[in-house]
GUPAPA-267133 format. One record per residue: x, y, z of N, C-alpha, C in turn; residue number from 1; residue in three letters. Coordinates in pm, 1 decimal, always signed. Each point is the difference from the previous one (the first is absolute). Layout:
N
site n_c1: X&n_c2: Y&n_c3: Z&ca_c1: X&ca_c2: Y&ca_c3: Z&c_c1: X&c_c2: Y&c_c3: Z&nr: NUM&rest: ALA
...
This chain:
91
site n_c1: +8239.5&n_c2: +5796.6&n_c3: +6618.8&ca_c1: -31.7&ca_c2: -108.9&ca_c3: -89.0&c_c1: +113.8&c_c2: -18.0&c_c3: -100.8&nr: 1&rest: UNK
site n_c1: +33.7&n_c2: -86.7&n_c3: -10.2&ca_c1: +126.2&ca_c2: -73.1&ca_c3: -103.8&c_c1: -24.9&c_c2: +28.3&c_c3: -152.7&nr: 2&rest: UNK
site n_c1: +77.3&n_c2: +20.1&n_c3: -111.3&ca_c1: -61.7&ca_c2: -5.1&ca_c3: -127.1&c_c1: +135.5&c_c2: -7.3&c_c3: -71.4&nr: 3&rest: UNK
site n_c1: -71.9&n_c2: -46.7&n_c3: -116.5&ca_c1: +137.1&ca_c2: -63.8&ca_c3: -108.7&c_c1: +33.1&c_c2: +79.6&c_c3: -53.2&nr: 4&rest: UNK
site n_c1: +158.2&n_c2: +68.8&n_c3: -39.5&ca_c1: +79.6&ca_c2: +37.8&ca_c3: -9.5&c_c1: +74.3&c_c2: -23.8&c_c3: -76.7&nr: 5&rest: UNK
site n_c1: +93.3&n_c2: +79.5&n_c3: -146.2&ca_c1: +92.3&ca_c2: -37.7&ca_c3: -59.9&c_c1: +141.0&c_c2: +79.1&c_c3: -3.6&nr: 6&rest: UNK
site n_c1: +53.7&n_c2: -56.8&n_c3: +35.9&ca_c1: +115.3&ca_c2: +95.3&ca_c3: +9.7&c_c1: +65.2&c_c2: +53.1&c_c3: -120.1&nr: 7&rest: UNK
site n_c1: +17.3&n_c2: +69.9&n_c3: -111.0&ca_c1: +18.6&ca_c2: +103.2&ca_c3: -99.6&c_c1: +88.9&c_c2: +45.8&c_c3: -3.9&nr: 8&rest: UNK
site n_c1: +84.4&n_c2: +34.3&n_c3: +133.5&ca_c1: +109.0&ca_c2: +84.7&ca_c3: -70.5&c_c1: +105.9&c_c2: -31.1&c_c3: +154.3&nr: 9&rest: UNK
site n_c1: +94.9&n_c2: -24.2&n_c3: +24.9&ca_c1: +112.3&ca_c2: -8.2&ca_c3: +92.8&c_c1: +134.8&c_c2: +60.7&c_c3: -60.7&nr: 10&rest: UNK
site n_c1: +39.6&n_c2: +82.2&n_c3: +116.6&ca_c1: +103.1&ca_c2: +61.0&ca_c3: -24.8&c_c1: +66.4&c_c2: -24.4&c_c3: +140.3&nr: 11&rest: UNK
site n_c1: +153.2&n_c2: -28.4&n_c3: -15.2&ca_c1: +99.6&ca_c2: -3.9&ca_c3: +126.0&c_c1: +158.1&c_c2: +87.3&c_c3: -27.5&nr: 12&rest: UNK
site n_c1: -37.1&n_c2: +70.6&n_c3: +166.8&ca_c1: +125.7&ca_c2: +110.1&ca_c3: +10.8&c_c1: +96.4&c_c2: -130.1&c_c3: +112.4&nr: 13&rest: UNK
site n_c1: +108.5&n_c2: +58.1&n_c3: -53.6&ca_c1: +131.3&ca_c2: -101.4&ca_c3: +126.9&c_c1: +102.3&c_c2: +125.1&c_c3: +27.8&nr: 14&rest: UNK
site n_c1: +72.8&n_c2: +0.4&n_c3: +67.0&ca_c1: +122.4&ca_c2: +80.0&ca_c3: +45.4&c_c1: +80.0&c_c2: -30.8&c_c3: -81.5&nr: 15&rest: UNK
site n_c1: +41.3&n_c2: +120.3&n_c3: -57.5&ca_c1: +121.1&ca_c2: +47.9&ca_c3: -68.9&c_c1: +112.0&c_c2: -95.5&c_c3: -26.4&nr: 16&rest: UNK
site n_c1: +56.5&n_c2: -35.6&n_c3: +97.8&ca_c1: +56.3&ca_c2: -74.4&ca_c3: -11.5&c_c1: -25.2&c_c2: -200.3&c_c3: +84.3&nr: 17&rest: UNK
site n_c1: -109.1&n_c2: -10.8&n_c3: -29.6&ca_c1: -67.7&ca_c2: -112.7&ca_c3: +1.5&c_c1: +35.0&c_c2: -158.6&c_c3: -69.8&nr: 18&rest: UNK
site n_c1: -0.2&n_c2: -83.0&n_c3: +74.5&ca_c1: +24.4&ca_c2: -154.2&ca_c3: -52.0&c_c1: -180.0&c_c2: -8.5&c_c3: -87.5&nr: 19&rest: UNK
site n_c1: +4.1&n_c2: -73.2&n_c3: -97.3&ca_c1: -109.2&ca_c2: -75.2&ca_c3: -73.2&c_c1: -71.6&c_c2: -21.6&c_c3: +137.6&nr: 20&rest: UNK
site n_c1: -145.5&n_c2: -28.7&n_c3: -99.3&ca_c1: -138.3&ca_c2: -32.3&ca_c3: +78.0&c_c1: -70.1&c_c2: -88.2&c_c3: -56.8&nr: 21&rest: UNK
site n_c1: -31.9&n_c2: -143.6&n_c3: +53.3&ca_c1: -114.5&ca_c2: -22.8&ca_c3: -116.4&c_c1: -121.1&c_c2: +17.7&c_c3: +78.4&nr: 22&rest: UNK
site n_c1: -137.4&n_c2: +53.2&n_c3: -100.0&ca_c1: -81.3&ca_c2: +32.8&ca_c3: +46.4&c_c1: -124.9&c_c2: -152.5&c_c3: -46.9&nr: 23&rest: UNK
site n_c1: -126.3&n_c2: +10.9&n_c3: +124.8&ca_c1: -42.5&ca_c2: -73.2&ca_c3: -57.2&c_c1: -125.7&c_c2: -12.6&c_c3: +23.6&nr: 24&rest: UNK
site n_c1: -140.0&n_c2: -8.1&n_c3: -55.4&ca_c1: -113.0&ca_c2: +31.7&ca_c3: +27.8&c_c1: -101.1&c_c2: -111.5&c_c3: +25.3&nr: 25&rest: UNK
site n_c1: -61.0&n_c2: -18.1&n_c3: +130.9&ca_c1: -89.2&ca_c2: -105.4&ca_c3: +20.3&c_c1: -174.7&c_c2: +16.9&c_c3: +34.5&nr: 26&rest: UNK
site n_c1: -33.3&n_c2: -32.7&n_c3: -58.3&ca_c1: -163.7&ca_c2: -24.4&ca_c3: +36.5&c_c1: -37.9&c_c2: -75.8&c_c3: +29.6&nr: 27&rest: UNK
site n_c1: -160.6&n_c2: +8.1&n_c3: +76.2&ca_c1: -86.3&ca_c2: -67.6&ca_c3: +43.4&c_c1: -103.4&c_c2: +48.5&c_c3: +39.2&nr: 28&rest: UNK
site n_c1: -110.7&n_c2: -75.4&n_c3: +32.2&ca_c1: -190.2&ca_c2: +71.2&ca_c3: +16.1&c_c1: +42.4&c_c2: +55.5&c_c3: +133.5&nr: 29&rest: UNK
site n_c1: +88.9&n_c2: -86.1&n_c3: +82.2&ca_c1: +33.7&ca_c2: +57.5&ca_c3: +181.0&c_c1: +129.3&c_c2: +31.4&c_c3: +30.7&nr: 30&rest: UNK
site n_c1: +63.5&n_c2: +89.8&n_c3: +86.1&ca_c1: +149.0&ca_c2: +29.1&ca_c3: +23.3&c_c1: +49.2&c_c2: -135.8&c_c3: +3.3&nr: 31&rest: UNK
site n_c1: -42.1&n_c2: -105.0&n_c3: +95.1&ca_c1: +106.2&ca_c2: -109.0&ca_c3: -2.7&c_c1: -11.3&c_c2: -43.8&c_c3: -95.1&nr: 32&rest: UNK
site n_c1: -123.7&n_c2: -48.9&n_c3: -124.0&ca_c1: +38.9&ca_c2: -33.8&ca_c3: -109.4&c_c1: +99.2&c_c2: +104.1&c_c3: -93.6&nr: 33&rest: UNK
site n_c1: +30.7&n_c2: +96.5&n_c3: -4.4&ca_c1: +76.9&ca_c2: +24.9&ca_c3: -114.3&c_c1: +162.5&c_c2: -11.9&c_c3: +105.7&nr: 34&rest: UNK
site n_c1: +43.6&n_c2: +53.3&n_c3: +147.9&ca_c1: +96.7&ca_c2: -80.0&ca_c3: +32.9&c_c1: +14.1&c_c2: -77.7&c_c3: -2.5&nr: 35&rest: UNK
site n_c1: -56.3&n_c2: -122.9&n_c3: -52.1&ca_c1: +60.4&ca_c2: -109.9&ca_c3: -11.7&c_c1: -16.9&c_c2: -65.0&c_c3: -127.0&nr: 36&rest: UNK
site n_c1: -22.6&n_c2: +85.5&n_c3: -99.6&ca_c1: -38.2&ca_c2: -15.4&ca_c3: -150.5&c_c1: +166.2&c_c2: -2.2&c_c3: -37.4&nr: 37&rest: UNK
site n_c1: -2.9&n_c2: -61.3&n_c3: -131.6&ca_c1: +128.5&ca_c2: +25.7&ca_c3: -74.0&c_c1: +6.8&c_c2: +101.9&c_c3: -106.9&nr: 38&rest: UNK
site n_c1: +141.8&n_c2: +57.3&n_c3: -32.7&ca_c1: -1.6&ca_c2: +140.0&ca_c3: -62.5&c_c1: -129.8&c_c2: -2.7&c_c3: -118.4&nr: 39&rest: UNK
site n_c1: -60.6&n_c2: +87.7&n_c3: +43.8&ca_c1: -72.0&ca_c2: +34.5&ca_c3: -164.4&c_c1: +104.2&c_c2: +54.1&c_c3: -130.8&nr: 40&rest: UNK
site n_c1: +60.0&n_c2: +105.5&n_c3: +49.1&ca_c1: +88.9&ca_c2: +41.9&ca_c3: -72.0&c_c1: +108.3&c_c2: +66.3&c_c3: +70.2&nr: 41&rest: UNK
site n_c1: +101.6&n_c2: +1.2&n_c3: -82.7&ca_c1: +171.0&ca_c2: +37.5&ca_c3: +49.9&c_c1: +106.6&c_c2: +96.7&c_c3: -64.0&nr: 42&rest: UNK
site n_c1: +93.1&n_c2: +69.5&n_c3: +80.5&ca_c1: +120.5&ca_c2: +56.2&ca_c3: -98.3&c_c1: +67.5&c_c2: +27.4&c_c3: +72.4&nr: 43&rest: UNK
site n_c1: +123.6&n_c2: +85.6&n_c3: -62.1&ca_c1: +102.7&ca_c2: +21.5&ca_c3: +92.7&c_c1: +33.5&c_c2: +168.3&c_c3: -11.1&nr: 44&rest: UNK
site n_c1: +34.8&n_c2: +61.0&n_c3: +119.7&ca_c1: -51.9&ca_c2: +145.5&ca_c3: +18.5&c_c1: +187.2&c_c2: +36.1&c_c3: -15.4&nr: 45&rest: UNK
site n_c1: +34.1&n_c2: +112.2&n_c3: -48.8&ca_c1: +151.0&ca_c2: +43.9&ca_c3: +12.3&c_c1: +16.3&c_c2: +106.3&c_c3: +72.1&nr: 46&rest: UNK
site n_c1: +100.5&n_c2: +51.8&n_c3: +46.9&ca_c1: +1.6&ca_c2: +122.6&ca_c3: +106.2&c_c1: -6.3&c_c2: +112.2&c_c3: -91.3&nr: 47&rest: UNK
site n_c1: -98.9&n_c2: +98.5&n_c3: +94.9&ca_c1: -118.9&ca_c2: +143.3&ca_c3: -75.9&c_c1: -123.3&c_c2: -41.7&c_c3: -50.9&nr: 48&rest: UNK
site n_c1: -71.4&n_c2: +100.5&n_c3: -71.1&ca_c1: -134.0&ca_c2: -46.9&ca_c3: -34.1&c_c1: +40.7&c_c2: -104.0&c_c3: -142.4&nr: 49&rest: UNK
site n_c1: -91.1&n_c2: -125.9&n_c3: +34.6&ca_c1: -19.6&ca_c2: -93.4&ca_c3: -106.6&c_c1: -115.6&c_c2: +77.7&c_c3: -90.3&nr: 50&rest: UNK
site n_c1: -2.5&n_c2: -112.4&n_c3: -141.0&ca_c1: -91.9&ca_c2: +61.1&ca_c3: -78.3&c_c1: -119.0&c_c2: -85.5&c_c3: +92.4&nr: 51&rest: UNK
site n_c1: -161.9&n_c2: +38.9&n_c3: -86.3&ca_c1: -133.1&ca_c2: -28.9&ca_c3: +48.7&c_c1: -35.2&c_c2: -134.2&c_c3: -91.0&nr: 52&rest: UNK
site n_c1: +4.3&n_c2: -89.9&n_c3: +92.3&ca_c1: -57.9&ca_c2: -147.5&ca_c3: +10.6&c_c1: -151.9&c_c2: +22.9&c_c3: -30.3&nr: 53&rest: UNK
site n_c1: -59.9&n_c2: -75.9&n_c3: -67.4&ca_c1: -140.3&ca_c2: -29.2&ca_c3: -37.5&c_c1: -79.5&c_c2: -162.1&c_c3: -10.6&nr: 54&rest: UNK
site n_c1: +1.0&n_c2: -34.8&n_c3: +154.4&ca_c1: +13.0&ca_c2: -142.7&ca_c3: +36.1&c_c1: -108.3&c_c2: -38.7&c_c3: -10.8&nr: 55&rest: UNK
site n_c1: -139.9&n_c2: +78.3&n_c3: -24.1&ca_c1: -102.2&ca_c2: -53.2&ca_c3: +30.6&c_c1: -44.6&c_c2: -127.6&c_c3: +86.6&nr: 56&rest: UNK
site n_c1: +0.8&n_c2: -14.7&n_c3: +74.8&ca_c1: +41.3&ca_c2: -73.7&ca_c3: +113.3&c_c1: -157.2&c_c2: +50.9&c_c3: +86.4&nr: 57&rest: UNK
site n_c1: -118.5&n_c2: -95.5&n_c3: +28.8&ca_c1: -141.1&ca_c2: +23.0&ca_c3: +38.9&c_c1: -35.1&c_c2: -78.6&c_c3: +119.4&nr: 58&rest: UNK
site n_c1: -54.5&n_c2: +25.6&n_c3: +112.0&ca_c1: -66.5&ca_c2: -41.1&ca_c3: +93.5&c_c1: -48.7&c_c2: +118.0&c_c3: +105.1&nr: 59&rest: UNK
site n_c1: -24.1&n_c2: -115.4&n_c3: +119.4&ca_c1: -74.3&ca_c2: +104.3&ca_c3: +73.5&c_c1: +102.8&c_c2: +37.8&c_c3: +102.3&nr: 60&rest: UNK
site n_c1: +90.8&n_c2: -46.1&n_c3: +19.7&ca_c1: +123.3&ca_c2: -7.9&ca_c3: +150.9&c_c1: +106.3&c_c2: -12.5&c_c3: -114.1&nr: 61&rest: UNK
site n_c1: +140.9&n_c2: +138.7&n_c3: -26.1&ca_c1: +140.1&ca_c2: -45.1&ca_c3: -37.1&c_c1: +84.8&c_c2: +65.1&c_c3: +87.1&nr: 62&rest: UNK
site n_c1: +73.8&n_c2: -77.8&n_c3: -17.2&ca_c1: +174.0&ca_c2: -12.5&ca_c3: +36.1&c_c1: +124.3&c_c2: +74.5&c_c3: -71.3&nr: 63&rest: UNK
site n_c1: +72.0&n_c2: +98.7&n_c3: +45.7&ca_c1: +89.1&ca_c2: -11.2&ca_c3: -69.3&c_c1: +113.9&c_c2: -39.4&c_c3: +68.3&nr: 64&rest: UNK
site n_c1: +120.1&n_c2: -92.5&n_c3: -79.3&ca_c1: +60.2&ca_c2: -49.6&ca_c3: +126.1&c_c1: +144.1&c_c2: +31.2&c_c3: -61.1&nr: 65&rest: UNK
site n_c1: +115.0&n_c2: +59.6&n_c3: +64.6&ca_c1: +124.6&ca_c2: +74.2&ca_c3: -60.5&c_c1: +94.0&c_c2: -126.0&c_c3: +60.5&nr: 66&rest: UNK
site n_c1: +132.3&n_c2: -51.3&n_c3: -65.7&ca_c1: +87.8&ca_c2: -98.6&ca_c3: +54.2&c_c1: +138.8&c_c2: +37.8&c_c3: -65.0&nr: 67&rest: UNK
site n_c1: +68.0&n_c2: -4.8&n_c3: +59.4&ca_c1: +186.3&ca_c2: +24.0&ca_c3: -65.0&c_c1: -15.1&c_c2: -124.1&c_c3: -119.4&nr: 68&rest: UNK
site n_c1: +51.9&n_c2: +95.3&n_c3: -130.0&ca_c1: +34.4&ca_c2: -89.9&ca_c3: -77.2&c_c1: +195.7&c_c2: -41.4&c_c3: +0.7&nr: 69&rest: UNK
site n_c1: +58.5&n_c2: +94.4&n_c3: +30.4&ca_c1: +119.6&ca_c2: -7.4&ca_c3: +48.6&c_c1: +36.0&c_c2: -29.3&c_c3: +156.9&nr: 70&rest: UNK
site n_c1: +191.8&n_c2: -13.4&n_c3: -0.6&ca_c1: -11.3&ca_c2: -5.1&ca_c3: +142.6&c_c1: +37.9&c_c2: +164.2&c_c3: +69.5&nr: 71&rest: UNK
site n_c1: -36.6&n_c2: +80.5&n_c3: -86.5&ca_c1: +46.3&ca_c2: +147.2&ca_c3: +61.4&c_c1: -124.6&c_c2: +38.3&c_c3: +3.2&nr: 72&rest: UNK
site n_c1: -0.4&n_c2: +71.6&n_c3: +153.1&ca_c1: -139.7&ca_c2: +82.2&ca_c3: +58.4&c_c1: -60.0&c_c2: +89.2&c_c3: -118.0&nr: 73&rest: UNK
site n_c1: -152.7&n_c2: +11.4&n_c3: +7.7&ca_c1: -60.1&ca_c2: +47.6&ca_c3: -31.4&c_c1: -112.5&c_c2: +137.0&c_c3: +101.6&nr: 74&rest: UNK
site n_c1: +0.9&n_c2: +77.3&n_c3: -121.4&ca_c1: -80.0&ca_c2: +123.6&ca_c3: +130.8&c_c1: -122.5&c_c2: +86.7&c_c3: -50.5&nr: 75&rest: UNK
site n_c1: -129.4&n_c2: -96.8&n_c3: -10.9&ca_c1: -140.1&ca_c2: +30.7&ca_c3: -55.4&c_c1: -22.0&c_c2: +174.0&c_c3: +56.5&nr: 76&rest: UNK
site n_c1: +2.2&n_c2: +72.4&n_c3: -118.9&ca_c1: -83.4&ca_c2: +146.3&ca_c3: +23.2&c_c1: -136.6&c_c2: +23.6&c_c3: +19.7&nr: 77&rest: UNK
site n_c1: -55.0&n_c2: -75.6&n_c3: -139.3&ca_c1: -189.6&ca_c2: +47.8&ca_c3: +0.5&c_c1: -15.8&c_c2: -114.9&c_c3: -148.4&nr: 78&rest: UNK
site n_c1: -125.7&n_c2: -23.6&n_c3: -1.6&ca_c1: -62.8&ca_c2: -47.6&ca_c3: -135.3&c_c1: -139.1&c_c2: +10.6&c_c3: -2.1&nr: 79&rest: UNK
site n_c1: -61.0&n_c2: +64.5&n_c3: -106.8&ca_c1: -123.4&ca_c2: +69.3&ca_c3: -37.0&c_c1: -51.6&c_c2: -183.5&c_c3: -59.3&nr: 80&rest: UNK
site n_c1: -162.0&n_c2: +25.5&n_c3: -2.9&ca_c1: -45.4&ca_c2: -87.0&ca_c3: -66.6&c_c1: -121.2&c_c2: +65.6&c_c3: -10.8&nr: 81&rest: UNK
site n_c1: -104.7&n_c2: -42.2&n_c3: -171.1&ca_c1: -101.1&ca_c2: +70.5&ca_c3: -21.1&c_c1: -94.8&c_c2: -112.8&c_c3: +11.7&nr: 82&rest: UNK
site n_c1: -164.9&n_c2: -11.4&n_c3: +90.8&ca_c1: -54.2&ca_c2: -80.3&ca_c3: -5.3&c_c1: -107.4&c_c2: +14.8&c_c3: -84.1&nr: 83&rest: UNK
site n_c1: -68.2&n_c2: -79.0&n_c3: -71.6&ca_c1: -132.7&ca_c2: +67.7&ca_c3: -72.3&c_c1: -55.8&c_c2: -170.5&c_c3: +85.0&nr: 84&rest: UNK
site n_c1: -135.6&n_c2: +69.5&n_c3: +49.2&ca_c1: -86.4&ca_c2: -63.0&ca_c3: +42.9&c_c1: -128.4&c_c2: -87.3&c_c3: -59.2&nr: 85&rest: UNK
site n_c1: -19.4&n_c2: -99.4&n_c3: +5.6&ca_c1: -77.1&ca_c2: -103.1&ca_c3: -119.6&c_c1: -132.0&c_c2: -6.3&c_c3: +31.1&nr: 86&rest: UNK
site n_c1: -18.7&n_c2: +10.9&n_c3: +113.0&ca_c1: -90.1&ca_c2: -71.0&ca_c3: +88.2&c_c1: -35.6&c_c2: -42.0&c_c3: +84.8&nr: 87&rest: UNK
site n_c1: -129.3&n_c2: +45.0&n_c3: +126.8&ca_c1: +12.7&ca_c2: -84.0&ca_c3: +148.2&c_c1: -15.9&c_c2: -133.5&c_c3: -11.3&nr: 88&rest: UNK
site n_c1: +11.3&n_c2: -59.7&n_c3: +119.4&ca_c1: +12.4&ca_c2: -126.0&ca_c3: -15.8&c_c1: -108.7&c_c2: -55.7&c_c3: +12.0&nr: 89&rest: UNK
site n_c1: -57.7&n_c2: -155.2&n_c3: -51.6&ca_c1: -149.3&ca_c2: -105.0&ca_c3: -25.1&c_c1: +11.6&c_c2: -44.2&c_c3: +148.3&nr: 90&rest: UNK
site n_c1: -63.9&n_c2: +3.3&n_c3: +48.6&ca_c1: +17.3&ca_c2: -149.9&ca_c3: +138.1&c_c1: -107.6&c_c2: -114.8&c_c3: -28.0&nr: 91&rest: UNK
């Protein structure tokens, strides 16, 4: 069963020697709605651990979606995110 969700805390690791990242978070009640939602919220990640993002950013289906902000490769390690849970969902 699906339930609403806030996202609280995001953190992103990149390779050492890594091109920029922008990161970017999408929701929706269903997977294709939040793929095809526009950013809830955004930033840009630097190579090693970034500091912890606090996007609050809520639904039932998210996205996180990573894109070159430069034209030099980039090389995603790991990124933690903390969910606190709101609520199942009404139908």
């Amino acid at each position: 069963m699906f339930s609403y969700s806030v996202i609280s805390e995001l953190v992103g690791v990149l390779a050492k020697n890594s091109g920029r990242v922008l990161w970017s978070i999408h929701c929706g009640d269903t997977p294709e709605d939040a793929f095809n939602a526009d950013a809830r919220e955004e930033g840009v990640w630097t190579a090693g651990r970034n500091n912890a993002q606090h996007p609050r950013a809520r639904g039932q289906a998210m996205y996180l979606k990573l894109s070159s902000v430069d034209a030099v490769g980039w090389a995603y390690e790991s990124a933690y995110l903390i969910l606190n849970r709101l609520g199942r969902t009404r139908v």
